[in-house]
C-alpha positions as CSV (number, residue, x, y, z in Angstrom):
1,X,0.0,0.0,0.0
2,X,1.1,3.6,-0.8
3,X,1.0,6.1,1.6
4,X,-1.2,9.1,1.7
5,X,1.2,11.6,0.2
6,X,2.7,9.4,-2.4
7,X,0.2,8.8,-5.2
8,X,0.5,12.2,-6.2
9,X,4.1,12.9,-6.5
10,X,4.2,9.1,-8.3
11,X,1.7,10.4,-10.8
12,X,3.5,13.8,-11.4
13,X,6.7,11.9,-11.7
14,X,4.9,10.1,-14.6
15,X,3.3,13.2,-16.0
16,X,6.5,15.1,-16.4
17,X,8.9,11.9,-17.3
18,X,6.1,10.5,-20.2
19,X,5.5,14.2,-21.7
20,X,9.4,15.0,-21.8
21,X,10.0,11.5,-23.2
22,X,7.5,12.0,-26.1
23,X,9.1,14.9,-27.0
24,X,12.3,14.1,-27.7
25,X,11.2,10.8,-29.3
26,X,9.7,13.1,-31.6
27,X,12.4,15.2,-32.2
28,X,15.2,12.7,-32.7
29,X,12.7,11.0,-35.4
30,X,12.9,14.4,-37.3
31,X,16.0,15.1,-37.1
32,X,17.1,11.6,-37.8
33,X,19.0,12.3,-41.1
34,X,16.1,14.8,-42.1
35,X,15.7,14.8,-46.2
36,X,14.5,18.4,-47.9
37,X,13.8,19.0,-51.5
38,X,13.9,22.2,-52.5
39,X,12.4,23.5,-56.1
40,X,12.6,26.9,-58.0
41,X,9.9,27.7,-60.9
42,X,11.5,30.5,-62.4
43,X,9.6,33.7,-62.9
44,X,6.7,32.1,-61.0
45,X,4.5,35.5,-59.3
46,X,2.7,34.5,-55.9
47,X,-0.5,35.3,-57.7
48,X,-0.8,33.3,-60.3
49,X,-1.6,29.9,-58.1
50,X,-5.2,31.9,-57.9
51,X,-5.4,33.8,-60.9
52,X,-5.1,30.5,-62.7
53,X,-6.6,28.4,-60.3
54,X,-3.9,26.2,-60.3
55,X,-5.1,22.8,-58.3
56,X,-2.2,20.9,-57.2
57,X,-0.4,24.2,-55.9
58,X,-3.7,24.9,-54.3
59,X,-4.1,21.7,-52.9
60,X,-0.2,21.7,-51.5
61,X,-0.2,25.6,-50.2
62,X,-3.8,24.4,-48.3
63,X,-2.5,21.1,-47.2
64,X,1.1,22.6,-45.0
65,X,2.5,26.1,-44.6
66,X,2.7,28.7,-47.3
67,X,2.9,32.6,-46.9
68,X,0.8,34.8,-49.2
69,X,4.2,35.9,-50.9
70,X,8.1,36.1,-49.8
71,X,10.0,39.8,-50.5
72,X,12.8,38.6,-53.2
73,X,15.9,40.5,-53.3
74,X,16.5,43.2,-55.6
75,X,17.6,43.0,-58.2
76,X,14.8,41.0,-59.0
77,X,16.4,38.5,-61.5
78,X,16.9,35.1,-62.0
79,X,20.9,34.7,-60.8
80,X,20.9,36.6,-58.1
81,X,18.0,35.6,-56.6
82,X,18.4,31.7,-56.9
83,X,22.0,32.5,-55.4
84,X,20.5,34.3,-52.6
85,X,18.1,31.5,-52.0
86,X,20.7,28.8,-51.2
87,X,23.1,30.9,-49.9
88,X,20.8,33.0,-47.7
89,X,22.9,36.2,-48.3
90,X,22.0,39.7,-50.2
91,X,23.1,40.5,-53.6
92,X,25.3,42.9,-52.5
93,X,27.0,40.2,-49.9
94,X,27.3,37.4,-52.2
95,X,28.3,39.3,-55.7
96,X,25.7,37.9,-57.8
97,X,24.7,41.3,-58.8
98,X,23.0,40.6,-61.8
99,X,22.9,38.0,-65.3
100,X,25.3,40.0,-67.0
101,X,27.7,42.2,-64.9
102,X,31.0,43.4,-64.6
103,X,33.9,43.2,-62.0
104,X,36.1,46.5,-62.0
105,X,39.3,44.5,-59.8
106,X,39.2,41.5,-62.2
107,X,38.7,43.6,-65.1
108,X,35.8,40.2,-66.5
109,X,32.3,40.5,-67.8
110,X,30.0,38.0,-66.4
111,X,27.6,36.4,-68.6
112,X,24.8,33.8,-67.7
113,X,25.3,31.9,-70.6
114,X,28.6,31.5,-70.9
115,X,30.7,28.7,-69.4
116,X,33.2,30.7,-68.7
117,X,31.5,32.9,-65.7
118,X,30.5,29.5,-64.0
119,X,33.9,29.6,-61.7
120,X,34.3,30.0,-57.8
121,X,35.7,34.1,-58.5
122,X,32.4,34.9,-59.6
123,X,29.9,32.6,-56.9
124,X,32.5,32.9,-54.1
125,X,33.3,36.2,-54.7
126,X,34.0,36.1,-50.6
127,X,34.8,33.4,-47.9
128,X,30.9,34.2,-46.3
129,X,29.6,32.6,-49.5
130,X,28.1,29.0,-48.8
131,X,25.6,27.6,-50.5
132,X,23.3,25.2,-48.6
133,X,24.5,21.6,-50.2
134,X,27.8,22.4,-49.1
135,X,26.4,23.2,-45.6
136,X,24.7,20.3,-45.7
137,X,27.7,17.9,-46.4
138,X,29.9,19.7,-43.9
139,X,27.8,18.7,-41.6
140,X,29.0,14.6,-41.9
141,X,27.0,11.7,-40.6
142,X,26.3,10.2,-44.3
143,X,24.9,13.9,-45.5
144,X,24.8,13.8,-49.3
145,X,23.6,16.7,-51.6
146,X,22.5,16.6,-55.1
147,X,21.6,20.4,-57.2
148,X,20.4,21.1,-60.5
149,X,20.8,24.7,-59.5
150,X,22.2,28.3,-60.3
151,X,26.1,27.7,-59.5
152,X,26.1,24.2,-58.3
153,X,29.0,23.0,-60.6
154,X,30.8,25.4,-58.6
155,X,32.8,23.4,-56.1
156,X,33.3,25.1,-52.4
157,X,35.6,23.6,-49.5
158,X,36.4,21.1,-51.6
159,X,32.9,19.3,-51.2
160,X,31.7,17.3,-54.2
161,X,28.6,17.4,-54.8
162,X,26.0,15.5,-57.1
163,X,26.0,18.2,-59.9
164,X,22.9,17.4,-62.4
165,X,23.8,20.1,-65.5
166,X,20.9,22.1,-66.7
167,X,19.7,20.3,-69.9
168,X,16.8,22.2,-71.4
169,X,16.0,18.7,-73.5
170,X,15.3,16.8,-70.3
171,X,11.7,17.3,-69.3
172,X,10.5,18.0,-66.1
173,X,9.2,14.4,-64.9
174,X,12.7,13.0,-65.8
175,X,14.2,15.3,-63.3
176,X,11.5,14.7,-61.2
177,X,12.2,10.6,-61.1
178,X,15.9,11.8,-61.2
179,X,15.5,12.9,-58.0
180,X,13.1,10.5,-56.1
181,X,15.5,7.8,-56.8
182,X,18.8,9.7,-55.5
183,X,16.6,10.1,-52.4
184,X,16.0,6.4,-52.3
185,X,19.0,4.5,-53.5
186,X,20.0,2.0,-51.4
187,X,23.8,3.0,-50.8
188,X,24.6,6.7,-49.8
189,X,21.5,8.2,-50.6
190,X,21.1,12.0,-50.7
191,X,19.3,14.0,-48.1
192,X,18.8,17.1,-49.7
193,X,18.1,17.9,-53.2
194,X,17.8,21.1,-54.9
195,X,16.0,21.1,-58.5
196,X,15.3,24.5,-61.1
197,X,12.8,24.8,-63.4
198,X,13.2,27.5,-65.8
199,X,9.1,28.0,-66.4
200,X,7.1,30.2,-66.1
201,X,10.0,32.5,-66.9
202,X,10.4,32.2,-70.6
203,X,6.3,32.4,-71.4
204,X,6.4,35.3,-69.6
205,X,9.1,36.9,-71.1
206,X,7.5,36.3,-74.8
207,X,3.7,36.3,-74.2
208,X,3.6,38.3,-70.7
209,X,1.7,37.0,-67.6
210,X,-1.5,38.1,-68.6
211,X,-2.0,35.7,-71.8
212,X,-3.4,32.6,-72.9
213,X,0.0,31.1,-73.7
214,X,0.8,32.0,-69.6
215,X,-2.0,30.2,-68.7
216,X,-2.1,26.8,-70.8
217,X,1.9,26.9,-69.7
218,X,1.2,27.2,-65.7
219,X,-1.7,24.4,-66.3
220,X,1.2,22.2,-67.8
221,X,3.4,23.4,-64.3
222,X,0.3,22.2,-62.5
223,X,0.1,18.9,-63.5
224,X,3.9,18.0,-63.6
225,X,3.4,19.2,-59.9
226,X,0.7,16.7,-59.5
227,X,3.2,14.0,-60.8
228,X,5.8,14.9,-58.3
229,X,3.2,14.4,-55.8
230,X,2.0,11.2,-57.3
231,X,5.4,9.7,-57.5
232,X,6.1,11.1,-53.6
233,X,3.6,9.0,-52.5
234,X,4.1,6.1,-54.7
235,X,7.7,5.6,-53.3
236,X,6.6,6.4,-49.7
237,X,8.1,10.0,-49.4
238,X,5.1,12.7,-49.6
239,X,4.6,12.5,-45.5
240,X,8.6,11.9,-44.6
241,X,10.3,14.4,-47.2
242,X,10.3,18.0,-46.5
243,X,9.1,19.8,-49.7
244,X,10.2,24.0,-50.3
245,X,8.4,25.2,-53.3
246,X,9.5,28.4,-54.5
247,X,10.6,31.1,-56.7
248,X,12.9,33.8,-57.6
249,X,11.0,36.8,-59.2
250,X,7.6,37.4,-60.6
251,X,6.9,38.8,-63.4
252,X,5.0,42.6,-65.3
253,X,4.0,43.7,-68.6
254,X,5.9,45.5,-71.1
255,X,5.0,46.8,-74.8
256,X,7.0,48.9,-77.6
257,X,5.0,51.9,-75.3
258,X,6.8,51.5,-72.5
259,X,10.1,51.7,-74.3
260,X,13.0,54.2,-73.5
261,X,16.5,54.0,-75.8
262,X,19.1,55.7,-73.8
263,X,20.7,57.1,-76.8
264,X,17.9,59.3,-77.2
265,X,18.9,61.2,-74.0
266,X,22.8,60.7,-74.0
267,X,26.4,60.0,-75.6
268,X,26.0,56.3,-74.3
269,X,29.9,55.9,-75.9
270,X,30.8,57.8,-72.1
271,X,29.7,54.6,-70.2
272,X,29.3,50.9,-69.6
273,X,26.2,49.3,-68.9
274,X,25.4,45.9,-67.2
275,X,22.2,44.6,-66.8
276,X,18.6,44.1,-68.3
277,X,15.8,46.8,-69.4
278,X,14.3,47.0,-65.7
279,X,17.9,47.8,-64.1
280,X,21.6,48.5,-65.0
281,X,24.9,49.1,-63.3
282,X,26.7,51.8,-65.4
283,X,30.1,52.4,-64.9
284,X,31.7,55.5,-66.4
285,X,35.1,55.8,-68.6
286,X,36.1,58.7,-67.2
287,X,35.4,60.1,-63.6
288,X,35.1,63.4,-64.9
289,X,31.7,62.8,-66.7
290,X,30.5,61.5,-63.7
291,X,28.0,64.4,-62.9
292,X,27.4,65.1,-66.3
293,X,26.1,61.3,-67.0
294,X,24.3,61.3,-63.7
295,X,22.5,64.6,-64.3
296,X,21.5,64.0,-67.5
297,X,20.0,60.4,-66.7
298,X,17.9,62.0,-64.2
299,X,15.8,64.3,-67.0
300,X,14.2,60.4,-68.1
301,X,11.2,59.9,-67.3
302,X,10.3,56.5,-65.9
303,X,13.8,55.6,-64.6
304,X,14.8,56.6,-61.2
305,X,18.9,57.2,-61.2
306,X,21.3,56.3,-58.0
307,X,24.4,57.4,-57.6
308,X,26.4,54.7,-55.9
309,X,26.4,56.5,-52.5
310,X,23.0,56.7,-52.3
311,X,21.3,53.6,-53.1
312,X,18.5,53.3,-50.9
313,X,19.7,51.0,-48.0
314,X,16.5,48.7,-48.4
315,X,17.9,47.3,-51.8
316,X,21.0,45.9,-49.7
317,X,22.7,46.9,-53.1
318,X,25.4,49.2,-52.5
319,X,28.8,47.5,-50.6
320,X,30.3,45.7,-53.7
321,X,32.8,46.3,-56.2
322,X,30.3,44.7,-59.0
323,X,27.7,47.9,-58.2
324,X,28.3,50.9,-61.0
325,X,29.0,54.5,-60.0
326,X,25.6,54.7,-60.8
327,X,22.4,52.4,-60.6
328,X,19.6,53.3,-63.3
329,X,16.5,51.2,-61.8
330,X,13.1,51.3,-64.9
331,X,9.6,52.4,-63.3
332,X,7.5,48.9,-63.4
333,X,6.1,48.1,-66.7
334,X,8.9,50.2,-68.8
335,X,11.7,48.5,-71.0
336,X,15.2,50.6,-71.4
337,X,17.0,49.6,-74.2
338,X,21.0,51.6,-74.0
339,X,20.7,52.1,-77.8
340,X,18.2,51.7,-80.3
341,X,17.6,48.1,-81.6
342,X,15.0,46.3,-84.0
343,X,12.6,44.5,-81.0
344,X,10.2,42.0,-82.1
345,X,7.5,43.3,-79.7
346,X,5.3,39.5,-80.8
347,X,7.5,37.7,-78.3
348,X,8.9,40.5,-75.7
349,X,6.0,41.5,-73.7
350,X,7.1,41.0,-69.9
351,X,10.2,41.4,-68.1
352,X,11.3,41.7,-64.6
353,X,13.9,43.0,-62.3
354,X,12.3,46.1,-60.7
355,X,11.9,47.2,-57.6
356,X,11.4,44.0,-55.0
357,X,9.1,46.8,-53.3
358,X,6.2,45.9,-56.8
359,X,4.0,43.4,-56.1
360,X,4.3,42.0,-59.1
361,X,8.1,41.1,-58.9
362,X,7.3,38.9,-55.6
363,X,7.6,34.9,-55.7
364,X,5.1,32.7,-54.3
365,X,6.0,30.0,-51.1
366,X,5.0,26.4,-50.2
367,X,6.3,24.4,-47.7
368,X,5.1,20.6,-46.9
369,X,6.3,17.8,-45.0
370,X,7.2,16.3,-41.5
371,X,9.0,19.4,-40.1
372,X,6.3,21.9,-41.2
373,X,3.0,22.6,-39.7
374,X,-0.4,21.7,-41.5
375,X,-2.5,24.2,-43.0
376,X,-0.8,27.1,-41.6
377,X,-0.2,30.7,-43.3
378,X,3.0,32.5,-41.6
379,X,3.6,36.0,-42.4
380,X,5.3,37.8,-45.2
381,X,9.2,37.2,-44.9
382,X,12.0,37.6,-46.9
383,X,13.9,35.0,-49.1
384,X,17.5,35.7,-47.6
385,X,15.6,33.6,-44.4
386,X,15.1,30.8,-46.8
387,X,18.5,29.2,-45.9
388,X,18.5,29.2,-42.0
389,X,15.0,27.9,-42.4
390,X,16.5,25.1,-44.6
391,X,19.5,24.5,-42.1
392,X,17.0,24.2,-39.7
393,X,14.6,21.4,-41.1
394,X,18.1,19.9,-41.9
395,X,19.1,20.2,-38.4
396,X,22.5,21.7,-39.3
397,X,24.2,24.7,-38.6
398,X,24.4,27.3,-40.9
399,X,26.9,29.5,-42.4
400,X,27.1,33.4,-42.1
401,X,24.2,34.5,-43.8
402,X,21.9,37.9,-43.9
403,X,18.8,36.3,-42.6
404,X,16.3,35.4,-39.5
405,X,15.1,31.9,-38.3
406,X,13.1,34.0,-36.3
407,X,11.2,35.6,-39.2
408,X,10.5,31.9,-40.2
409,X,10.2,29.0,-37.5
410,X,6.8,29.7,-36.8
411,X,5.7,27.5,-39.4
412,X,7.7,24.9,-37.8
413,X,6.6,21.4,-35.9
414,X,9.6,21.7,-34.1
415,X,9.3,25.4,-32.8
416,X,5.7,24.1,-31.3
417,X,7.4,21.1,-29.7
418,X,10.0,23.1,-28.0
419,X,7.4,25.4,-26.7
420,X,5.1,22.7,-25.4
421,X,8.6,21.3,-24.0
422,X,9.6,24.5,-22.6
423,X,5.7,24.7,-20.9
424,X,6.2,21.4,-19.5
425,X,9.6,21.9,-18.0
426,X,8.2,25.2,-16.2
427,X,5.1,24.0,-14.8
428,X,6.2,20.5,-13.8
429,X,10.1,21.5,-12.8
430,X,8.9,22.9,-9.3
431,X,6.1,19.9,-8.4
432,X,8.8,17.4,-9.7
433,X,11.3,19.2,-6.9
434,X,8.6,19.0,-4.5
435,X,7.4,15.6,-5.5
436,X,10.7,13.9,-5.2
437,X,11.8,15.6,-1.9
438,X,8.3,14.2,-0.7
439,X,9.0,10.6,-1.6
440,X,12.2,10.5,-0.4
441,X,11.1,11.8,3.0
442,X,8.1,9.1,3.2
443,X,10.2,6.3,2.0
444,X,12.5,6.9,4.5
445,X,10.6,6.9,7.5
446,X,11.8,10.2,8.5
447,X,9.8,13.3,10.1
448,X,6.8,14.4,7.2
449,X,7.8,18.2,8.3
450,X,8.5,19.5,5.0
451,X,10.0,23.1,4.6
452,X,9.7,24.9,1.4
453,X,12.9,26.8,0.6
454,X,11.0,30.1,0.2
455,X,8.3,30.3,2.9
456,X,8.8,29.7,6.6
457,X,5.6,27.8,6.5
458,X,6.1,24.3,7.9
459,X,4.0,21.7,6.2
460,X,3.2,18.5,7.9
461,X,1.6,17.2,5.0
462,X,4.0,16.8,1.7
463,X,0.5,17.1,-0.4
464,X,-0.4,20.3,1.2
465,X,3.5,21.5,0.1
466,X,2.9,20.6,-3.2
467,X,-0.4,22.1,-3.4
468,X,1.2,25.1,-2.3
469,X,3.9,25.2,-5.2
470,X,1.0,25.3,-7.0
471,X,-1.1,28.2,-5.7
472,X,2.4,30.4,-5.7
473,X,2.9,29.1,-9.0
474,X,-0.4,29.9,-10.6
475,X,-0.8,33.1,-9.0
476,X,2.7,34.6,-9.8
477,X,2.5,36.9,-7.0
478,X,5.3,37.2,-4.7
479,X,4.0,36.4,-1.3
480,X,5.6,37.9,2.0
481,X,7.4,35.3,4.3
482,X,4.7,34.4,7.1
483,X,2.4,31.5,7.9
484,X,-0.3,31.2,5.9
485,X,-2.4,27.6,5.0
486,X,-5.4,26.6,3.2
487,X,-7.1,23.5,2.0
488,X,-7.6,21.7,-1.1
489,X,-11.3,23.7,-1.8
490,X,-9.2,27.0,-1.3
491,X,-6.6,25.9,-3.6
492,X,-9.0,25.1,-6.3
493,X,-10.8,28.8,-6.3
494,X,-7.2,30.2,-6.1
495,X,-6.7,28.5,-9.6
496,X,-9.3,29.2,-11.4
């Protein structure tokens, strides 16, 4: 037989034991070698999902955590965005300034499409730079990392990843099953994957993202999503692999209207320009003609003009060699062309790289999977918090980067757990001290006076101590040291 004031403390020994235990056994299944696959449709805007009535992005955004849209980084193109994603660092931090840019210390033009820019002076500009595979593999126990991503032939820290080359030939469900069965080999499989898609981007480049050939095109993105899904489930990883669907920029009308041609304004032969018809970096020949050129640029209408000093601190775009002495940044919906060119207006009706402040430049977010809560909308953030939120569902720590798990981990199983955890610990850390002083002072036969460290009260009764911990506990009030008792029907109005 147990004795009187026993059964309690046994029971919240139980309680507080059985709820910490499940927790962790929760955690350590998550984090045990967690998988993520992360996706990029390229030029997809947050609104088309509705303006299209996309089902299977529906159905996934409903189904786990999604935002309504994520602030990109400006500028608002396709490089330096998908660098920023994995690497969770501004433009301005990371180099990636643009598709086609210049460096003024190495004297080299970067170009997108050319093999030659793909080298570790132009992705690592800096030691900071680290890409998220690379994190991922540094981090040992049997991590593995496969990319068919912006810069992942680039080798960092001499970690080797699984580099699948951009192939516009392969379609979509081949690097789809490409994927699901690096996740699932049976030797050394990978646990994070990183996959680009390069539509929407070029329909709405030619057609805009407006038109008919924009919506039959994100109907076809639609159901090679529902295939991914479909073949998720079919090999048993739709519940157990984390899922980050995203993108890098949206995406605005333009039309021979909107055009401006520098050369109608200016001797463009007295400056280099870098960039695309929403933003360029212009570098001058000469100093001298530096205020010239800048006050001259400022008589355009529908361009807004920057000298390098005075960027506007909320582009991040300003501490880097790569940035011109001045920053020429198109009104939304206007084209500048440097000089005047024959443009076949049939197939150039939308572009992007504007100001990450238009609505229409932002990219849309879906997360789904073990580590992420179910139907749950966070709050706008921005995508430099992409990569701690990927170290994170990894489990991994991650490199210097320019972003906030805080802005993120609400969406989160984990950051519920650890404040359930953290509940538990603080209501059931005092009654287990109380509990366990009690059973040891039973068991041993000894005197059932039981002093509590902070009253001068003396108990006769180990129940009516705990009970005590309780009221003072509940109550939060700091209570003056003198004698004071009540009984088990005070205690329960004292709670309520």
């Amino acid at each position: 037989m147990f004795k009187k004031g026993i059964v309690l403390p046994i029971v919240w020994l139980f309680v507080f034991f059985g709820a910490h235990g499940f927790i962790i056994d929760q955690q350590k299944r998550h984090n045990d070698l967690p998988t993520l696959l992360l996706v990029s449709f390229d030029g997809f805007r947050w609104d088309y999902i509705d303006m299209y009535n996309l089902t299977n992005f529906n159905y996934l955004k409903n189904l786990g955590s999604h935002a309504d849209y994520i602030r990109n980084s400006f500028s608002t193109v396709t490089f330096p965005n998908h660098w920023t994603i994995v690497t969770g660092l501004y433009e301005e931090s990371h180099g990636i300034l643009q598709n086609n840019m210049y460096d003024p210390l190495m004297n080299k033009t970067f170009n997108y499409k050319s093999p030659e820019s793909q080298t570790i002076e132009w992705y690592g500009q800096n030691k900071q730079v680290e890409p998220i595979w690379v994190t991922n593999q540094k981090a040992g126990d049997g991590r593995r990392s496969a990319a068919e991503w912006i810069g992942a032939n680039v080798v960092f820290q001499e970690q080797n990843i699984i580099n699948i080359q951009y192939n516009k030939s392969k379609t979509y469900k081949q690097l789809i099953d490409e994927f699901i069965n690096l996740f699932k080999m049976e030797k050394e499989p990978i646990n994070f994957g990183a996959i680009y898609f390069d539509e929407p981007d070029h329909v709405g480049h030619y057609y805009g993202p407006y038109s008919i050939e924009m919506k039959t095109k994100l109907e076809e993105l639609d159901e090679e999503l529902g295939y991914m899904i479909e073949q998720l489930r079919k090999h048993d990883l739709f519940d157990n692999l984390n899922l980050i669907i995203t993108s890098d920029h949206g995406m605005d009308t333009i039309s021979n209207k909107t055009a401006i041609f520098l050369d109608n304004y200016i001797d463009t032969s007295l400056f280099k320009a870098y960039g695309s018809r929403a933003c360029y970096n212009i570098f001058l020949n000469q100093q001298t003609d530096l205020d010239y050129v800048y006050k001259t640029l400022k008589t355009i209408p529908n361009i807004d003009i920057y000298l390098k000093a005075d960027i506007p601190e909320r582009f991040n775009y300003k501490k880097n060699s790569r940035i011109g002495d001045i920053l020429l940044v198109t009104k939304i919906g206007h084209a500048v062309y440097v000089n005047k060119e024959p443009v076949n207006w049939t197939i150039n009706n939308g572009d992007h790289g504007y100001d990450n402040n238009e609505s229409s430049m932002h990219p849309l977010f879906i997360a789904h999977g073990p580590a992420f809560k179910k139907s749950f909308k966070t709050k706008v953030f921005n995508n430099v918090d992409i990569y701690p939120l990927m170290c994170s569902v990894l489990g991994i720590e991650p490199a210097l980067n320019n972003g906030s798990i805080a802005n993120v981990e609400k969406m989160l199983v984990a950051n519920q757990q650890k404040l359930m955890l953290f509940f538990i610990i603080i209501f059931s850390t005092p009654i287990f001290t109380a509990s366990a002083t009690g059973i040891l002072l039973c068991i041993s036969g000894k005197s059932r006076k039981f002093i509590y460290k902070n009253s001068i009260t003396i108990y006769k009764d180990p129940l009516l101590a705990v009970e005590s911990k309780i009221g003072h506990f509940l109550n939060n009030t700091k209570q003056e040291k003198k004698q004071h008792y009540f009984n088990h029907s005070d205690w329960k109005r004292r709670s309520v």
